[in-house]
C-alpha positions as CSV (number, residue, x, y, z in Angstrom):
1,X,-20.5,-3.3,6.3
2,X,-19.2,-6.7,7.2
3,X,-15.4,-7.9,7.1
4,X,-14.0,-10.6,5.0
5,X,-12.3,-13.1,7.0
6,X,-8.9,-12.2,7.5
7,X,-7.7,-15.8,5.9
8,X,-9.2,-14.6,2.5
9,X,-7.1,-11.7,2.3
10,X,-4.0,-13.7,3.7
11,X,-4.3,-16.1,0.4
12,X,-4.8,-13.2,-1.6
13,X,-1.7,-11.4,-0.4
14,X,0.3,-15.2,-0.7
15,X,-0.6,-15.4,-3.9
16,X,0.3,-11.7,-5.0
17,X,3.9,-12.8,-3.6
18,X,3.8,-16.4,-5.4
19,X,3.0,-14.6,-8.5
20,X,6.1,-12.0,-7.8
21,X,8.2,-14.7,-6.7
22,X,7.8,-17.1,-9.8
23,X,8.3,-13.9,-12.1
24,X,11.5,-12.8,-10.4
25,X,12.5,-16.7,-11.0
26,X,11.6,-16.4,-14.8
27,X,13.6,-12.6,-15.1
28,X,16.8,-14.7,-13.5
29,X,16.9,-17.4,-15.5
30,X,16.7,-14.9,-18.8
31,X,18.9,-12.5,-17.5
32,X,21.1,-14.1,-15.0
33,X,23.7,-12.0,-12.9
34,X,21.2,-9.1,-12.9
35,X,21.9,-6.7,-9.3
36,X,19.3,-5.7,-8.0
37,X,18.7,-2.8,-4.9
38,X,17.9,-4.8,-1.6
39,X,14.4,-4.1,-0.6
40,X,13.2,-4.2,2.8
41,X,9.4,-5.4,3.8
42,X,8.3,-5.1,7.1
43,X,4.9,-7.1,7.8
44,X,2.3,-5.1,9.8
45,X,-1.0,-6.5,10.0
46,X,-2.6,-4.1,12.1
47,X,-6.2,-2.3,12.1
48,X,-6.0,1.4,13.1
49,X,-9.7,2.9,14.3
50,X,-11.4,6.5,14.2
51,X,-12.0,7.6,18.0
52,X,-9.5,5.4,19.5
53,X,-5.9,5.9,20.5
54,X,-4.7,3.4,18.2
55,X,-6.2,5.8,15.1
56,X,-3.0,6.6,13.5
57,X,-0.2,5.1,11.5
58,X,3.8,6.6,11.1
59,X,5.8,3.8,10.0
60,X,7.3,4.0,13.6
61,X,10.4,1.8,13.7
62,X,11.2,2.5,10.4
63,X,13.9,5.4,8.5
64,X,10.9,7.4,7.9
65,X,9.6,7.2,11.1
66,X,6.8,10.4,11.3
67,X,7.2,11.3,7.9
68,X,4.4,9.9,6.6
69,X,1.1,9.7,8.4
70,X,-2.3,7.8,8.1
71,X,-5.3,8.9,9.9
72,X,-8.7,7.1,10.6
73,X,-10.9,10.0,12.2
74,X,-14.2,12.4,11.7
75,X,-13.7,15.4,9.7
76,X,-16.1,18.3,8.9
77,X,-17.3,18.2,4.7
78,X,-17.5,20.9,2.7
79,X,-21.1,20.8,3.2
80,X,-20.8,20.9,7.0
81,X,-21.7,17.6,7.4
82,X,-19.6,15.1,9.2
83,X,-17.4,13.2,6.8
84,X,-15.5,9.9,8.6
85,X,-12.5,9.4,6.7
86,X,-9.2,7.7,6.4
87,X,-6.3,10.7,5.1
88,X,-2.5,10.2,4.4
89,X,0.1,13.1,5.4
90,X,3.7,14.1,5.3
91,X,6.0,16.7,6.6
92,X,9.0,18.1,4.4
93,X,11.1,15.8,2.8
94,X,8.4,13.1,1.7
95,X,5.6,12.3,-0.7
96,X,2.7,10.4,-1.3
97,X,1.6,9.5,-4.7
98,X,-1.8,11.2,-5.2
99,X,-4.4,11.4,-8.6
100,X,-2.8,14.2,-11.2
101,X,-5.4,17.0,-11.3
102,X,-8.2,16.0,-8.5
103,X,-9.3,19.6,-6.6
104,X,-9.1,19.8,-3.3
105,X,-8.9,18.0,-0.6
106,X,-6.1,15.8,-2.7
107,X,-6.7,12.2,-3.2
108,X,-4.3,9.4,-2.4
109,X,-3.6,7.2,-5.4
110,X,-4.7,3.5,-5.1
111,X,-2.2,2.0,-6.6
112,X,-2.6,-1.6,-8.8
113,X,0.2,-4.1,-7.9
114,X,3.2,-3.8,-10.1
115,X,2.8,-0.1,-10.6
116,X,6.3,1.5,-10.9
117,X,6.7,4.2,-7.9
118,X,9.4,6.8,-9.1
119,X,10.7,10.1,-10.0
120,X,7.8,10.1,-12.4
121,X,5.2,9.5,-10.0
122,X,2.9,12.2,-8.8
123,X,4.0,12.9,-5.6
124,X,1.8,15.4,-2.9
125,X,2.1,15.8,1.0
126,X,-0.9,14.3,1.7
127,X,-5.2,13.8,0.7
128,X,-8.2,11.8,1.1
129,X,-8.0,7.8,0.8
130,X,-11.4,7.1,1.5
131,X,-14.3,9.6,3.3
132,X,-18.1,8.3,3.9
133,X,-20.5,11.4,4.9
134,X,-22.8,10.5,7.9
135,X,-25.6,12.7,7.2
136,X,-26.4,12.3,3.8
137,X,-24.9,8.2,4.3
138,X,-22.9,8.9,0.7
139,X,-19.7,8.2,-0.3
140,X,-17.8,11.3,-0.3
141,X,-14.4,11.1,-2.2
142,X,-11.2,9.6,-2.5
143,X,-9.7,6.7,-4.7
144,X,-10.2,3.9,-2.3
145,X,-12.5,1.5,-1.8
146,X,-14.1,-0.2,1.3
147,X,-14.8,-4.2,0.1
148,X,-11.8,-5.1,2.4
149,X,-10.1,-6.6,-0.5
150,X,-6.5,-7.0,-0.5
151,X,-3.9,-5.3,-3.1
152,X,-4.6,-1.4,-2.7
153,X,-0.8,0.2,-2.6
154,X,0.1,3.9,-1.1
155,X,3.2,5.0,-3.0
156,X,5.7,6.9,-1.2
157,X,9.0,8.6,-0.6
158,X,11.1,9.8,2.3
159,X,14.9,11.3,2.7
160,X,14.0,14.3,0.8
161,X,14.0,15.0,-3.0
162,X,17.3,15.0,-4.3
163,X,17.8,11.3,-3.0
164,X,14.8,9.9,-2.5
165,X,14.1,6.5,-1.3
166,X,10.5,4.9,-2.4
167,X,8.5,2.5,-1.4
168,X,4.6,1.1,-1.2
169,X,2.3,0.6,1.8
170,X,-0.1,-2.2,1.6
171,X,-3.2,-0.9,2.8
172,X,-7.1,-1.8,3.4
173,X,-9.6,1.1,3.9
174,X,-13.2,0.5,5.6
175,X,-15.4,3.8,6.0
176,X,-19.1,3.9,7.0
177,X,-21.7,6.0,9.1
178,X,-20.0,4.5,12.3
179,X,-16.4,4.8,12.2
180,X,-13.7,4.9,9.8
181,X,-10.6,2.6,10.1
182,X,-8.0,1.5,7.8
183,X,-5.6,-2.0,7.8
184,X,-1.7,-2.2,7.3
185,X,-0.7,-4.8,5.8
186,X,2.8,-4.5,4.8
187,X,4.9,-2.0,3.8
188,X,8.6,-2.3,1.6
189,X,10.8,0.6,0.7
190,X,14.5,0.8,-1.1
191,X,17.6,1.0,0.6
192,X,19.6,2.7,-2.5
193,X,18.2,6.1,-3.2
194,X,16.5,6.9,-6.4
195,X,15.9,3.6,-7.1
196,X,12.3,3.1,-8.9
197,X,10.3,0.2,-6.7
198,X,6.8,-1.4,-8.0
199,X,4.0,-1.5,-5.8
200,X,3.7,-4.9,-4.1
201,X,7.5,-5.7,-5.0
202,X,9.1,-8.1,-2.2
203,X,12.9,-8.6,-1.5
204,X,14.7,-10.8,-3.6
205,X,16.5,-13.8,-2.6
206,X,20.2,-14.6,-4.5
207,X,20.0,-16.1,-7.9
208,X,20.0,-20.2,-7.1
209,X,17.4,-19.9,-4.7
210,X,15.8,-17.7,-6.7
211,X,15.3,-20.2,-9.4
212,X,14.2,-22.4,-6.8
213,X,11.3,-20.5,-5.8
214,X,10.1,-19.4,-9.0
215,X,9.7,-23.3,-9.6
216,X,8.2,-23.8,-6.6
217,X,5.8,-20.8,-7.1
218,X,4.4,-22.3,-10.5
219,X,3.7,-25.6,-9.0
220,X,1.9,-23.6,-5.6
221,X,-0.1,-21.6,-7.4
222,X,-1.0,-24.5,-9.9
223,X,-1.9,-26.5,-7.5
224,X,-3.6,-23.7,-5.4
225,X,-5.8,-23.0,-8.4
226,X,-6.8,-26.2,-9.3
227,X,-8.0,-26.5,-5.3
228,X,-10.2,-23.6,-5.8
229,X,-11.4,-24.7,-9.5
């Protein structure tokens, strides 16, 4: 299963934040003096493999350091047979948003960009993001997919349920009768508790250079797409 190059899923992610910065632009200059929560977004970019040290991810560094964990390793199936699989857990006091009504083992929800992450969500302590089985060479469960391609969000939330902060993990998930491994990307959370974020949504800059972005974010992307026309 071979790997797009990591330049094609840089320009993807670029232009997922063009598009959120022009947006942001428009939404100031229609309602201008808005407040909005700070975000913070932390850039990763980092590839996490089943049967090495480096297998797991914890957000280490961050508030929720620990309290949220993803996993690239070798499981057994239901069937006995070996499943490799990438899994997402949590210990008390945070969620991850996972499909309403899937049986067990729980799937992780693979989020769309732009999808609102809040009290509303469906939050669970953990499930299966992506699982290949190595006997019968199958797919065997969960939401994600393994074409590399860019713009697959893990909701969250950490500091425990009455004040819950939210956020989104940017994440790439690659499964197959080898090894399973899984990329970070980028991940953002909110600083103000119970404060809904969107999946993909970046920190925003004041309101003049705000403007100036969003107009600079038409004419990038306009010209970007006119390049690749």
């Amino acid at each position: 299963m071979s790997k797009h190059p990591k330049s094609s899923r840089t320009t993807a992610a670029l232009d997922k934040k063009l598009a959120a910065y022009t947006l942001a632009g428009a939404a100031a200059l229609i309602v201008p003096g808005v407040a909005k929560a700070d975000i913070v977004e932390v850039n990763v970019d980092q590839t996490f493999t089943q049967g090495t040290l480096n297998n797991s991810f914890d957000f280490a560094g961050s508030p929720f350091a620990g309290d949220i964990t993803i996993t690239a390793a070798s499981t057994p199936g239901f069937d006995g047979d070996a499943n490799n699989e990438i899994s997402a857990s949590t210990i008390a006091g945070a969620g991850i948003v996972t499909v309403s009504g899937t049986s067990t083992p729980a799937q992780v929800a693979d989020l769309a960009f732009g999808t609102a992450i809040n009290s509303g969500s469906n939050f669970g302590t953990g499930g299966k993001m992506y699982g290949y089985d190595t006997v019968n060479s199958s797919f065997s469960g969960g939401q994600w997919s393994s074409s590399d391609a860019p713009g697959e969000y893990l909701g969250f939330y950490f500091g425990g349920t009455t004040d819950p902060q939210y956020g989104w993990a940017q994440i790439e998930t690659m499964a197959d009768a080898t090894r399973s491994s899984f990329e970070v990307l980028d991940y953002a959370y909110e600083t103000v508790p119970n404060t809904p974020i969107a999946a993909g949504q970046v920190p925003e800059p004041s309101a003049l250079p705000l403007l100036v972005l969003g107009a600079a974010g038409l004419i990038a992307l306009r010209r970007r797409r006119q390049a690749n026309a």
